[in-house]
Structures are given as structure tokens and as C-alpha cells.
N, CA, C and O atoms as a GROMACS GRO file, in nm:
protein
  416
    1UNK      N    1   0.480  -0.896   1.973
    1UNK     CA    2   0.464  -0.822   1.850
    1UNK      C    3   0.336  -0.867   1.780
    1UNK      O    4   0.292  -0.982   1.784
    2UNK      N    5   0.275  -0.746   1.704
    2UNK     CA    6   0.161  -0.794   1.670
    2UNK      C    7   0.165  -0.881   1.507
    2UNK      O    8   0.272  -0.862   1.448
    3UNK      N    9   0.089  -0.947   1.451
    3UNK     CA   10   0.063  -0.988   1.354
    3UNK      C   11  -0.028  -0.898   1.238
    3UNK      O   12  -0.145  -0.860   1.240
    4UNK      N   13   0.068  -0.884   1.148
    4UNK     CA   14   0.000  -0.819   0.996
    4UNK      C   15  -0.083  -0.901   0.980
    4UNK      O   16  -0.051  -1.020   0.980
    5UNK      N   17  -0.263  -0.844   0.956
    5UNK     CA   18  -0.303  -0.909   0.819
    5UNK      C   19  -0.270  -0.997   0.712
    5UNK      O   20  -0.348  -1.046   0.794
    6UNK      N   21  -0.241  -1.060   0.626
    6UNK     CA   22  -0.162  -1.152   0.546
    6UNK      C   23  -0.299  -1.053   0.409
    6UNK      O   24  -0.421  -1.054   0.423
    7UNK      N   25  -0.227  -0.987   0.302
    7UNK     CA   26  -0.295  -0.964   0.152
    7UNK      C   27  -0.387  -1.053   0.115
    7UNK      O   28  -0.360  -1.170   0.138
    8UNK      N   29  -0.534  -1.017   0.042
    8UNK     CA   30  -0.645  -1.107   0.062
    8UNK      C   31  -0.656  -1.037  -0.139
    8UNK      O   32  -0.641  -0.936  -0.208
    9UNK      N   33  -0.686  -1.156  -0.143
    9UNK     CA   34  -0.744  -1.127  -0.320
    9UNK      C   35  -0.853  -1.013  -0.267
    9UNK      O   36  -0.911  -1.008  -0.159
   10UNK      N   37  -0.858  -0.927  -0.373
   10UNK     CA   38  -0.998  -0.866  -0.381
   10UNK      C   39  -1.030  -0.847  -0.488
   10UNK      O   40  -0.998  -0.738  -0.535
   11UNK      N   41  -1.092  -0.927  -0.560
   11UNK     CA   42  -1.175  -0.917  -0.695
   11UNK      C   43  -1.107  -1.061  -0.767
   11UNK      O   44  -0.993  -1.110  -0.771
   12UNK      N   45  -1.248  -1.102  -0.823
   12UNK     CA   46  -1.221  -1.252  -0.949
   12UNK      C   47  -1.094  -1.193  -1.006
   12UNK      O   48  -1.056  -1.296  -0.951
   13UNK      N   49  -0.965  -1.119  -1.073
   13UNK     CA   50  -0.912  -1.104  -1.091
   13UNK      C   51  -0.763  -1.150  -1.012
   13UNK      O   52  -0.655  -1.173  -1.065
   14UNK      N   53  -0.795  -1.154  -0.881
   14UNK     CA   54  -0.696  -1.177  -0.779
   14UNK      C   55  -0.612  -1.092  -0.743
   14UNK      O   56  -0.512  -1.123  -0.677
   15UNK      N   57  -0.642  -0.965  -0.783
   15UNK     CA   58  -0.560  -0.903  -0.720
   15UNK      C   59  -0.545  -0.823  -0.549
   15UNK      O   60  -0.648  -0.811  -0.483
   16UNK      N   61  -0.463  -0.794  -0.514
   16UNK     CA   62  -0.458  -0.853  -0.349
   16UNK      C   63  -0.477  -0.690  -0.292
   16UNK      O   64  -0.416  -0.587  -0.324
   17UNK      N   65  -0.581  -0.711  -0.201
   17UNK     CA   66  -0.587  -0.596  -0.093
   17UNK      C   67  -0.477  -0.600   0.024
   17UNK      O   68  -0.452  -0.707   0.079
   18UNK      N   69  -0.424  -0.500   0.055
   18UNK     CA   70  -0.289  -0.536   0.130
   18UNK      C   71  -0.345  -0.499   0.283
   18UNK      O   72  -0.437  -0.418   0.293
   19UNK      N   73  -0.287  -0.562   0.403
   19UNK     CA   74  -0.362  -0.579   0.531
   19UNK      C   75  -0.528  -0.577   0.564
   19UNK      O   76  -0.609  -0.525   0.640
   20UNK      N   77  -0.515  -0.695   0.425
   20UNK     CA   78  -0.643  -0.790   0.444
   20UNK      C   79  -0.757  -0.646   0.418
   20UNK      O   80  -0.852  -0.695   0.358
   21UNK      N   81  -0.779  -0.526   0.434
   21UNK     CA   82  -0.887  -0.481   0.388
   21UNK      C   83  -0.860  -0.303   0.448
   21UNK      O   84  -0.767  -0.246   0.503
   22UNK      N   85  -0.970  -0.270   0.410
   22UNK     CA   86  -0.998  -0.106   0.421
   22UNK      C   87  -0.933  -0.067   0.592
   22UNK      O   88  -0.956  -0.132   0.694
   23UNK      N   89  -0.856   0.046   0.579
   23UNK     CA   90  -0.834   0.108   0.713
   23UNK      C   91  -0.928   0.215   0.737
   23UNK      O   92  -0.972   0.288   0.647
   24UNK      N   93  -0.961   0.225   0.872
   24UNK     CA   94  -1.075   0.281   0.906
   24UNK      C   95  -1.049   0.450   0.976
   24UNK      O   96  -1.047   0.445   1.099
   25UNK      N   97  -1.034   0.564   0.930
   25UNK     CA   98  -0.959   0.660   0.974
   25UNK      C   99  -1.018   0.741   1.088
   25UNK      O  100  -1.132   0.714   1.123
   26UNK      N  101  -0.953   0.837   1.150
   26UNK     CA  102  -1.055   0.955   1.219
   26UNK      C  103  -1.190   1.003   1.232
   26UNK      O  104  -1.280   1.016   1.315
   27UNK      N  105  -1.148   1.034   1.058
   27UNK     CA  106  -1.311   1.085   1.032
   27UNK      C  107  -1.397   1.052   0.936
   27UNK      O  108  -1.459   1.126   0.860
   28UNK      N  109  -1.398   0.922   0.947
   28UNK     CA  110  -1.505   0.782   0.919
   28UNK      C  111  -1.449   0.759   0.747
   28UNK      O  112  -1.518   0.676   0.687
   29UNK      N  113  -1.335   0.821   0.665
   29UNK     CA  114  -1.296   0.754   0.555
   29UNK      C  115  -1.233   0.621   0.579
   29UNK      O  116  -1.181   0.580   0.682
   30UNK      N  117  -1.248   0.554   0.447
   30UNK     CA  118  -1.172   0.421   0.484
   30UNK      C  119  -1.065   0.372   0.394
   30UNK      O  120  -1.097   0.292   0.306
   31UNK      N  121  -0.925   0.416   0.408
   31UNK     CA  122  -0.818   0.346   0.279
   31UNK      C  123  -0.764   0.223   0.213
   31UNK      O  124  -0.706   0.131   0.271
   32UNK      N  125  -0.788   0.231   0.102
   32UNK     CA  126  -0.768   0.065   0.083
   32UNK      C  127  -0.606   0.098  -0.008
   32UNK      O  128  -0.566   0.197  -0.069
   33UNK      N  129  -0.553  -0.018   0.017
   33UNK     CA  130  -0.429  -0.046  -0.068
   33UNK      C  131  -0.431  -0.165  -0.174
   33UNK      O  132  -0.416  -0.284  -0.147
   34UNK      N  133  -0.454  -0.104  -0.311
   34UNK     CA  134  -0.474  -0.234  -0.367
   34UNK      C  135  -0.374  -0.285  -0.446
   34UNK      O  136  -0.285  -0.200  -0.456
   35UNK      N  137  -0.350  -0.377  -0.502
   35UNK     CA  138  -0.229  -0.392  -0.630
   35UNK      C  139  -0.305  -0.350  -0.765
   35UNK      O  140  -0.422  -0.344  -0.802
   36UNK      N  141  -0.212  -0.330  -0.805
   36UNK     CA  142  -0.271  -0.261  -0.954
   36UNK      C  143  -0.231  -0.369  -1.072
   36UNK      O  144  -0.143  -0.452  -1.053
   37UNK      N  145  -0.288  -0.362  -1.169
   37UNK     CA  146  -0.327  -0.428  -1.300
   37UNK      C  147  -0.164  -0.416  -1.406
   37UNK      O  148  -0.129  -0.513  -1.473
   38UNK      N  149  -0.108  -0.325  -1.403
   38UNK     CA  150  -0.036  -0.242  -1.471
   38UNK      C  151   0.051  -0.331  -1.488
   38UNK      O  152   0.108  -0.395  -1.400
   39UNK      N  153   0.070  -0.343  -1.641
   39UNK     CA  154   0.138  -0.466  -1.714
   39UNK      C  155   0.369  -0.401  -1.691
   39UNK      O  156   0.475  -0.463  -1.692
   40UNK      N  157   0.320  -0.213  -1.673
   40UNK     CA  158   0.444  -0.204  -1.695
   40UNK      C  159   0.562  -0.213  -1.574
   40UNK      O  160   0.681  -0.200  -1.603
   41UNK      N  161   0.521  -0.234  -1.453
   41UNK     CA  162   0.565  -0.248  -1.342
   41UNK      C  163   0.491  -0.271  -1.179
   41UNK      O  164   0.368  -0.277  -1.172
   42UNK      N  165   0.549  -0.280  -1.094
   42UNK     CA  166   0.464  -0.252  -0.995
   42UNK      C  167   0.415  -0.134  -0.959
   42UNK      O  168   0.467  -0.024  -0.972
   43UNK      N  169   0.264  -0.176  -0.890
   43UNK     CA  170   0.199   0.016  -0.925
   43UNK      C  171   0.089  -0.061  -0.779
   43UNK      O  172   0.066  -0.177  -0.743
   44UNK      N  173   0.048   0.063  -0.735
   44UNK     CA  174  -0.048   0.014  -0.616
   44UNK      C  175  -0.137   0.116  -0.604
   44UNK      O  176  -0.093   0.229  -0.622
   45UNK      N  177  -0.274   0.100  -0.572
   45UNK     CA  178  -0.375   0.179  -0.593
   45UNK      C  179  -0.393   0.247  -0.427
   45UNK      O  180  -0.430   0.175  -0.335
   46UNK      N  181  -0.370   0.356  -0.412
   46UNK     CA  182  -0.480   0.397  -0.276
   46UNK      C  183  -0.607   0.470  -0.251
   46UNK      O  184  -0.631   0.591  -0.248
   47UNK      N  185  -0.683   0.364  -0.234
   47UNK     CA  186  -0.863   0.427  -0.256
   47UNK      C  187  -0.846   0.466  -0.151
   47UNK      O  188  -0.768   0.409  -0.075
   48UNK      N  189  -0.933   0.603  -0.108
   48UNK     CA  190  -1.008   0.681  -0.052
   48UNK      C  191  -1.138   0.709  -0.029
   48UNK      O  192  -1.190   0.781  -0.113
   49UNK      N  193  -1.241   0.655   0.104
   49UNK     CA  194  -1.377   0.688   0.038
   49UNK      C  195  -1.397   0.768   0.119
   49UNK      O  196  -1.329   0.804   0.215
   50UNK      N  197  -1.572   0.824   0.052
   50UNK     CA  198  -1.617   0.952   0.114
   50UNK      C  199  -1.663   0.927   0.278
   50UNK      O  200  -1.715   0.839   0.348
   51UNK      N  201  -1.615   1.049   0.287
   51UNK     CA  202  -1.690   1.038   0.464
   51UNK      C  203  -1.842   1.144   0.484
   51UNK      O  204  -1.881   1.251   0.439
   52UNK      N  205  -1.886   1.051   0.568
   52UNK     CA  206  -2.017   1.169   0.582
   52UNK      C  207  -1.984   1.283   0.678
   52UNK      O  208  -2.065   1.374   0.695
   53UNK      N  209  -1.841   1.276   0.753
   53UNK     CA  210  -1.813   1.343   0.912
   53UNK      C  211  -1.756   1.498   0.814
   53UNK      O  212  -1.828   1.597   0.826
   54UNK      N  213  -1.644   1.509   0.734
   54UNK     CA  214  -1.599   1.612   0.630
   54UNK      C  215  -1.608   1.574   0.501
   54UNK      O  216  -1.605   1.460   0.453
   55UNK      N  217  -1.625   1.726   0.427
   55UNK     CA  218  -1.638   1.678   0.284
   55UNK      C  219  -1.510   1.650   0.180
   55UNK      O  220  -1.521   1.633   0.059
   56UNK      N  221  -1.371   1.648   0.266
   56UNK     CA  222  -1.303   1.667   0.182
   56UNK      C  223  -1.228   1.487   0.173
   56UNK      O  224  -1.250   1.400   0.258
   57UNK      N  225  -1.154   1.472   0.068
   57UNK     CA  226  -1.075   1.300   0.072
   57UNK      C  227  -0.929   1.305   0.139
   57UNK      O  228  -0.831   1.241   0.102
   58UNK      N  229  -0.935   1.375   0.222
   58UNK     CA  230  -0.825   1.409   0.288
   58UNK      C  231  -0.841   1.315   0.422
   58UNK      O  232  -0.911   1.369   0.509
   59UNK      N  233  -0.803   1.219   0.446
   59UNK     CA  234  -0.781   1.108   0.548
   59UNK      C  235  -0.706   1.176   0.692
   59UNK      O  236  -0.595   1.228   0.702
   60UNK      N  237  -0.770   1.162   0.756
   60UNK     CA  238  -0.708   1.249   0.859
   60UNK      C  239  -0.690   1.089   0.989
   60UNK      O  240  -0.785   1.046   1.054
   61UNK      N  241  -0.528   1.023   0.997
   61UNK     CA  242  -0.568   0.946   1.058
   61UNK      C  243  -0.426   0.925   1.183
   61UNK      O  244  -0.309   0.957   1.163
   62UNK      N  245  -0.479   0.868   1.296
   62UNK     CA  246  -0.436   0.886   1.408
   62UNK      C  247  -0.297   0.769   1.431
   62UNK      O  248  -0.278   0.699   1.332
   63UNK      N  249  -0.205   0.745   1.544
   63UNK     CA  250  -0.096   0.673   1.475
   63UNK      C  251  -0.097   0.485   1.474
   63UNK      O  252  -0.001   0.411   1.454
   64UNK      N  253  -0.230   0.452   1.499
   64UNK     CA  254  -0.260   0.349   1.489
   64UNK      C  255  -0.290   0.320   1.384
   64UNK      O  256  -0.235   0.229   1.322
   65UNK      N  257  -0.381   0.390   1.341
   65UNK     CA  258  -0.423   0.393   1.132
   65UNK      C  259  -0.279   0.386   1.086
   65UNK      O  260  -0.238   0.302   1.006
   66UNK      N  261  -0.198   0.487   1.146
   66UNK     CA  262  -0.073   0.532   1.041
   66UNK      C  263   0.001   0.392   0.987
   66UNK      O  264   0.024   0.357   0.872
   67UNK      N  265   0.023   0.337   1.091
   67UNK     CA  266   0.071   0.261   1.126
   67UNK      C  267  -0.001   0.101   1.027
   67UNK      O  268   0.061   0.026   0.952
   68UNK      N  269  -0.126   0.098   1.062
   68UNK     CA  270  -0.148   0.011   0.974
   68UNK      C  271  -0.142   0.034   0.810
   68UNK      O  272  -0.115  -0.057   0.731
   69UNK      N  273  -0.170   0.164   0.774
   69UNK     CA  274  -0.118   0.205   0.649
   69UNK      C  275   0.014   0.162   0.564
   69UNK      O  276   0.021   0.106   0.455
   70UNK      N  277   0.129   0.212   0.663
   70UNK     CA  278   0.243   0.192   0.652
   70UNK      C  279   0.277   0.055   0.626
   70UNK      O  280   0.354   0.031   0.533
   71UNK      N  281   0.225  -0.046   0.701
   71UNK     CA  282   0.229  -0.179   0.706
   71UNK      C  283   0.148  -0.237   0.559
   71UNK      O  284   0.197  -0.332   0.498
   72UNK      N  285   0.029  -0.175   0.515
   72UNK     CA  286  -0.025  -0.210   0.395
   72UNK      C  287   0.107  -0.173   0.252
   72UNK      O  288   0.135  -0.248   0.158
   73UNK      N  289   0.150  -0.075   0.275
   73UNK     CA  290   0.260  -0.035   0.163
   73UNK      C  291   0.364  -0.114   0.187
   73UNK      O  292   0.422  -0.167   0.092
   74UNK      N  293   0.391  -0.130   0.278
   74UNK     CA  294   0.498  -0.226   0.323
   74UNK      C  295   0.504  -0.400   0.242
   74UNK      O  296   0.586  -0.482   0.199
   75UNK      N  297   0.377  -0.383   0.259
   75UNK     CA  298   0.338  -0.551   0.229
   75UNK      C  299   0.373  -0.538   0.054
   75UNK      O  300   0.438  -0.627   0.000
   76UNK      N  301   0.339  -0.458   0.000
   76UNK     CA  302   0.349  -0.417  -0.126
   76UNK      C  303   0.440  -0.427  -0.177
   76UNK      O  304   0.457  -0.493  -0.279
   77UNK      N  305   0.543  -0.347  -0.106
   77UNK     CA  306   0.686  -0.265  -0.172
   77UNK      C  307   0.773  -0.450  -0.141
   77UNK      O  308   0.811  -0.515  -0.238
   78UNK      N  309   0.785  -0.489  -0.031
   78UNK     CA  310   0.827  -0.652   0.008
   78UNK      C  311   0.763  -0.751  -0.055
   78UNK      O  312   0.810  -0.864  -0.065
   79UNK      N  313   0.658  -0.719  -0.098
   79UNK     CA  314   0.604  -0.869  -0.227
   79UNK      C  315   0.666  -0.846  -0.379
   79UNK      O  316   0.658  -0.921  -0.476
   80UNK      N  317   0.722  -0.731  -0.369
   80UNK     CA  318   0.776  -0.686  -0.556
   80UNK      C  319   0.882  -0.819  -0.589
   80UNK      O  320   0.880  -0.896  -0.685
   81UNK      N  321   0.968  -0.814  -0.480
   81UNK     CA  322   1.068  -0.946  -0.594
   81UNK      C  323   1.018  -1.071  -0.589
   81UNK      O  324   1.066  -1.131  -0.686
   82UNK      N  325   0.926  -1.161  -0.509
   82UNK     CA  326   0.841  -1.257  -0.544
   82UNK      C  327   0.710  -1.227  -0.709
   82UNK      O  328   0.688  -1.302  -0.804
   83UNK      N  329   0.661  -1.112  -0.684
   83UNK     CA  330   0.503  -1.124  -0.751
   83UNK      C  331   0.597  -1.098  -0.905
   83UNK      O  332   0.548  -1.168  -0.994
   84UNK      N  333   0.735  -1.003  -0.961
   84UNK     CA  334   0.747  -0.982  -1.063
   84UNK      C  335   0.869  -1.050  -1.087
   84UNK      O  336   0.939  -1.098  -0.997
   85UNK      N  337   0.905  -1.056  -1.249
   85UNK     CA  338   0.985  -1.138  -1.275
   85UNK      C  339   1.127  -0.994  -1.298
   85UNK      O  340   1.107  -0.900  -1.375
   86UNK      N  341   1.202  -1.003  -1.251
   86UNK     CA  342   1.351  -0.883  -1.228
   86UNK      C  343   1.297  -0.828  -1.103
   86UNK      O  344   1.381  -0.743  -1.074
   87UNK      N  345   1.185  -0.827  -0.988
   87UNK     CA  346   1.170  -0.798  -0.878
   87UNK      C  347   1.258  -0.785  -0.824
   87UNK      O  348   1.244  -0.664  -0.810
   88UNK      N  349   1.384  -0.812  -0.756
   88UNK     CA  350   1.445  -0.754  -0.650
   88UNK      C  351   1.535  -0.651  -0.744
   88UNK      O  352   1.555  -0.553  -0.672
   89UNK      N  353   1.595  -0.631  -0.864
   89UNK     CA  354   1.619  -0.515  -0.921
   89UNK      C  355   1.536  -0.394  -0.906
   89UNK      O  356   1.564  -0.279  -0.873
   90UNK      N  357   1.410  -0.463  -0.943
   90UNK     CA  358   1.342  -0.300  -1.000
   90UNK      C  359   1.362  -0.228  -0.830
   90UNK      O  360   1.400  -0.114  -0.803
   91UNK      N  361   1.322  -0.334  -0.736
   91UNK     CA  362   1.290  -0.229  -0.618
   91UNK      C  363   1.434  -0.170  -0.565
   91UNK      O  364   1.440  -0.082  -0.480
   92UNK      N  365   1.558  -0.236  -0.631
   92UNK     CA  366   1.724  -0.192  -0.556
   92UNK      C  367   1.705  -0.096  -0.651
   92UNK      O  368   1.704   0.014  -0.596
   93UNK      N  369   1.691  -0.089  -0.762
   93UNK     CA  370   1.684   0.060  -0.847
   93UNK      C  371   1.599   0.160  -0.807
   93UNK      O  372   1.640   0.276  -0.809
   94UNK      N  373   1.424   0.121  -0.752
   94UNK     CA  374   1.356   0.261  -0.724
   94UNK      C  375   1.386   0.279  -0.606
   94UNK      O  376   1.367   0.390  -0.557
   95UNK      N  377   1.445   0.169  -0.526
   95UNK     CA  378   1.528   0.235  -0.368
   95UNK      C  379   1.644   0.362  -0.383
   95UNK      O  380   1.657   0.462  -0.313
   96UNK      N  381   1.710   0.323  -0.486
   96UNK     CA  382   1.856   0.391  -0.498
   96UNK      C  383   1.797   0.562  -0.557
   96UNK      O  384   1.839   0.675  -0.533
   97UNK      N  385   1.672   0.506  -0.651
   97UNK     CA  386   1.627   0.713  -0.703
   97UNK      C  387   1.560   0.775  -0.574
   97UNK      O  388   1.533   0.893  -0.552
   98UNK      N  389   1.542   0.672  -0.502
   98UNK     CA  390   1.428   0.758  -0.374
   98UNK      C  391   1.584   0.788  -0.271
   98UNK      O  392   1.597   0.899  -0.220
   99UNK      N  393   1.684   0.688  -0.250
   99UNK     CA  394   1.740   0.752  -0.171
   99UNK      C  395   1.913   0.710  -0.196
   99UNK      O  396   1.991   0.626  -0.152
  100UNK      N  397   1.918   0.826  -0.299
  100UNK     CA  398   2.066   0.823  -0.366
  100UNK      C  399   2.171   0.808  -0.292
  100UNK      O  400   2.135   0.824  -0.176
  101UNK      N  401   2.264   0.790  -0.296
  101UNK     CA  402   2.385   0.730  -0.226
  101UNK      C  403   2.481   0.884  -0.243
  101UNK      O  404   2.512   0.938  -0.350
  102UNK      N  405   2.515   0.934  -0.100
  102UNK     CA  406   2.585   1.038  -0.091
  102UNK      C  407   2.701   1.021  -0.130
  102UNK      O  408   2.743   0.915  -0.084
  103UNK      N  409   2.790   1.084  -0.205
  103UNK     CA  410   2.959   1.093  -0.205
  103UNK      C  411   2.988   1.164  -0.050
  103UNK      O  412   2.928   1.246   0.020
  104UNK      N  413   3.122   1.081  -0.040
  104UNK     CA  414   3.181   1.137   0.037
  104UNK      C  415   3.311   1.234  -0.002
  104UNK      O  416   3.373   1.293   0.086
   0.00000   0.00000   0.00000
């Protein structure tokens, strides 16, 4: 099995780029996952940059990118109950609105 990246500060601020840095897509954009500033919860930034190949910010990326993507959010959504203080609540609560519990 392969090894994640480990989150790398990016910026005097410290806040952490998640699988260590920019993913590199199809058609030469590159996505970054960053943590966000946001005093009111956890929040995560996804930059997009321009490509010279299309003009649009539409990331067009293959399932190796996907994949490392996935793994950048991942790193994110699994650092919430360490980085905040009620962390493993907030994320059992925004788990439960994303995927409500059926009656039987």
C-alpha cells in the first residue's frame, strides 16, 4: 500500500496544505487543498489554477489525480477531532446531515 503525503504548513501562518502540495491534473491545472483560517469551524480551501491547455477552471482529472484528491480531503475531514476543540462531534454531526440515518 502506498504512503500519503503527510500535510505540510503552507504559509508563516501554518496552515497545512493537505498531500503535501498541488495535484497535477489532465490538462495542466493544479489543485491545492488548503485549511482555512475560519475561526467558526472547519472549512478547507480548494484552489484551482489556470491552465494554458483550456480556458476553463474546470479540472478535468484522471483516476490517479482522483484519487490523490480524495486522499487530500480525507486528510482534512480525519484531522477535524485532533486540530479543533468538540472535533469528533462536529464531524459525527456533519456526518449524520450528509448521511441521515434511515427509519426502518
Amino acid at each position: 500500500m502506498n504512503q500519503m503525503t503527510e500535510p505540510t504548513p503552507s504559509n508563516d501562518r501554518g496552515f497545512l496544505t493537505y498531500m503535501g502540495g498541488p495535484i497535477k491534473t489532465s490538462y495542466g491545472h493544479t489543485v491545492r487543498v488548503q485549511e482555512s483560517s475560519a475561526a467558526s469551524g472547519p472549512h478547507v480551501w480548494l484552489f484551482i489554477s489556470d491552465s494554458t491547455q483550456v480556458p476553463e477552471h474546470n479540472p478535468h482529472l484522471n483516476l490517479e489525480q482522483a484519487i490523490a484528491l480524495r486522499a487530500a480531503l480525507d486528510q482534512f475531514i480525519q484531522g477535524v477531532p485532533e486540530q479543533w476543540e468538540d472535533g469528533q462531534q462536529m464531524l459525527d454531526e456533519a456526518m449524520a446531515r450528509v448521511f441521515p440515518a434511515t427509519e426502518k
